[in-house]
C-alpha positions as CSV (number, residue, x, y, z in Angstrom):
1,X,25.1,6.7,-1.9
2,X,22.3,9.0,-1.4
3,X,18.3,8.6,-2.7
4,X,19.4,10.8,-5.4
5,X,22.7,9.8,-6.7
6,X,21.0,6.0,-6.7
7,X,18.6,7.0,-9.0
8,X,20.3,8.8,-11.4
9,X,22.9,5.4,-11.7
10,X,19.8,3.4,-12.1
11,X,18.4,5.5,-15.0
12,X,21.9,5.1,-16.6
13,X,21.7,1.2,-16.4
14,X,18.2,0.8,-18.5
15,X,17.7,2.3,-22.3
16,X,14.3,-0.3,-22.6
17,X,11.8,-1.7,-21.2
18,X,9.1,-4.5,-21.4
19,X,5.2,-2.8,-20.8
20,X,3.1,-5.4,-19.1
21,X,0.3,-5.6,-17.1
22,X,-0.8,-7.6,-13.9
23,X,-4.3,-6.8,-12.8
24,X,-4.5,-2.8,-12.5
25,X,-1.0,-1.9,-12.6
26,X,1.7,-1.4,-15.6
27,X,4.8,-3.4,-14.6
28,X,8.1,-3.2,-16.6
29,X,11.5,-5.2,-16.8
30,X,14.8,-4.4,-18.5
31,X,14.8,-5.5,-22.4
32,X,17.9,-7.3,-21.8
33,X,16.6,-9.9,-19.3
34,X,13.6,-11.0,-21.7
35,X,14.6,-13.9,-23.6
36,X,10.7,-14.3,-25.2
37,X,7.3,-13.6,-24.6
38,X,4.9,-16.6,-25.2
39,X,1.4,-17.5,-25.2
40,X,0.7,-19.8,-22.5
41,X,1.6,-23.2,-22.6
42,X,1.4,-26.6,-21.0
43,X,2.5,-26.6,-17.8
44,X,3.2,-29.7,-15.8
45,X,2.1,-29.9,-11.6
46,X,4.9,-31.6,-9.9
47,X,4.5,-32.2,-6.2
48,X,5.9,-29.6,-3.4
49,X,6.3,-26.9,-6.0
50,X,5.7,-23.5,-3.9
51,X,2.2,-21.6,-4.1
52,X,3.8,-18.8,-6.3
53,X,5.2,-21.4,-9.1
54,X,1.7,-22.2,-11.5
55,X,3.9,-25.4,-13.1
56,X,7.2,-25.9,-15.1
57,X,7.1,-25.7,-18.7
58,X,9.5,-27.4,-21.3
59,X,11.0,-24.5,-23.3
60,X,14.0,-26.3,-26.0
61,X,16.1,-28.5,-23.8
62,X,15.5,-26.3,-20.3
63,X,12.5,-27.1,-17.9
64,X,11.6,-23.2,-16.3
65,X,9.2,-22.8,-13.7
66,X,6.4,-20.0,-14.4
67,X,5.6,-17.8,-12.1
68,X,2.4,-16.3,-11.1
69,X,3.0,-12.8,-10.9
70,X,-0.1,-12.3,-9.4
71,X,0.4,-14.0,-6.5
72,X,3.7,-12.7,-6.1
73,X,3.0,-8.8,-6.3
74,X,-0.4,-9.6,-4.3
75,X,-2.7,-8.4,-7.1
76,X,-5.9,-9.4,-6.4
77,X,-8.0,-8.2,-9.2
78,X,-8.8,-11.1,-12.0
79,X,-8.3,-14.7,-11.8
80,X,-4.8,-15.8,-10.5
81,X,-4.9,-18.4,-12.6
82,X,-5.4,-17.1,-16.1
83,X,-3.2,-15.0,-17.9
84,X,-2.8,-13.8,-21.4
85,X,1.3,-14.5,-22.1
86,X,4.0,-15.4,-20.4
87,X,7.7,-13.8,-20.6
88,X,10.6,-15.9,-20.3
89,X,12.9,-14.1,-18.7
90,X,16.5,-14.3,-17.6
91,X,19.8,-12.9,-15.0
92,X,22.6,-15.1,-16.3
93,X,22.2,-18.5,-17.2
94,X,18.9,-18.9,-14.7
95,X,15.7,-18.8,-16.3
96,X,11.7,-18.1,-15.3
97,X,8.6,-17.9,-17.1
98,X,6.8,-14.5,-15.4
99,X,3.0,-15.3,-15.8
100,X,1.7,-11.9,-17.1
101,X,-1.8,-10.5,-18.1
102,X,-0.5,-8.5,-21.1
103,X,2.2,-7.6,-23.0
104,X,1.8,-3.7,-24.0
105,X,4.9,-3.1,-25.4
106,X,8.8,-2.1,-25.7
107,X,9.4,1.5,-24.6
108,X,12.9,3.2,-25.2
109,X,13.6,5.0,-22.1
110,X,15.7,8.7,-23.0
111,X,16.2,10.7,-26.0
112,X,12.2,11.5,-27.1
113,X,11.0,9.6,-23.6
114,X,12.0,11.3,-21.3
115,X,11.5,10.1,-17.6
116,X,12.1,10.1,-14.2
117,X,12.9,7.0,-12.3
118,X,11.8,7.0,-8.3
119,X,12.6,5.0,-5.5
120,X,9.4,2.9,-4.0
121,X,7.7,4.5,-1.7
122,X,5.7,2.9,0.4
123,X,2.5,3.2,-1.2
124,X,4.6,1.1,-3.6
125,X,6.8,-1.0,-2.2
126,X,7.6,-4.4,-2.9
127,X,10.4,-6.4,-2.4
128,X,10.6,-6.9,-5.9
129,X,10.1,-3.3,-7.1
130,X,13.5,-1.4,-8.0
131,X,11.1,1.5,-8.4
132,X,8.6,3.4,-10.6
133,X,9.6,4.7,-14.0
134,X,7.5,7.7,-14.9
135,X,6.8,8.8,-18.3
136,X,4.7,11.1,-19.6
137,X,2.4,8.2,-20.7
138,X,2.6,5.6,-17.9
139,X,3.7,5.2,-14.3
140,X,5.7,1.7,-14.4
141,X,6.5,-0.3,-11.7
142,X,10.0,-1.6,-12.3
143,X,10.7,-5.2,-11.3
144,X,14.0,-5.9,-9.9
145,X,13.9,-9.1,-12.2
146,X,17.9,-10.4,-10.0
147,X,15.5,-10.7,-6.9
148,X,12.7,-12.5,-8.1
149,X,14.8,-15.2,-10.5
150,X,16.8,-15.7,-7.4
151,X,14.1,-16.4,-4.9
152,X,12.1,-17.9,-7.5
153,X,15.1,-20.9,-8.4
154,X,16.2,-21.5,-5.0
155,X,12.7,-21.4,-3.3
156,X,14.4,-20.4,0.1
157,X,12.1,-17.6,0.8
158,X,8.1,-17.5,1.0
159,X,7.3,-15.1,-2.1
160,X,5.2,-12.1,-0.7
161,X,5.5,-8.4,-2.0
């Protein structure tokens, strides 16, 4: 599949997104995956956690790790350890708590939105970036949310954009 062709698929596969913000940048994720946005909470220090994991947090009957998205992307502006909400996110029954400056808002991509979605380049690239949205309001970095719950839960990796 070329460049293009995977592009095109991708804009097929999201109709909205999450707005958030880590340090300088505008960050989104697929509506779908967010189970909640919260203000932060309590978070309990267990020994061995990795550096990217803040604490876990009780949330009903599941205990979810939150993750410092900060550290993870490599954003460097502002403290790495405060942050303004947290959004619970989800890929199947695996859950994370993504440790966010701010929430901006839910934008329908499409229909009276149009945009353009682009691979990462390497000005941009992460290996947790499925690649920027572009509007004409915002240039979003697109998390590719399957990645980072995956590494996140099994811990098998060292978390570096």
């Amino acid at each position: 599949m070329d460049a293009k062709s995977d592009t095109n698929a991708r804009q097929d596969d999201i109709s909205q997104v999450v707005v958030f913000t880590v340090g300088s940048k505008e960050y989104a994720v697929d509506i779908l995956a967010v189970r909640e946005v919260i203000r932060p909470a309590t978070l309990t220090h267990a020994p061995g956690l990795p550096d990217y994991v803040d604490g876990l947090m009780a949330l009903g009957e599941e205990t979810i790790p939150v993750t410092s998205l900060r550290r993870v992307l490599g954003e460097t502006s502002g403290p790495d350890d405060q942050y303004g909400r947290i959004i619970i996110a989800g890929v199947g029954d695996k859950a994370v708590g993504l440790a966010v400056d701010s929430v901006r808002e839910v934008l329908r991509l499409g229909g009276q939105t149009p945009y353009m979605m682009e691979p990462p380049s390497e000005a941009t690239s992460g290996r947790y970036l499925r690649g920027v949205v572009r509007t004409e309001d915002h240039r979003l970095h697109l998390l590719d949310l399957d990645r980072l719950v995956d590494e996140v839960l099994t811990g098998m990796t060292p978390m570096r954009a």
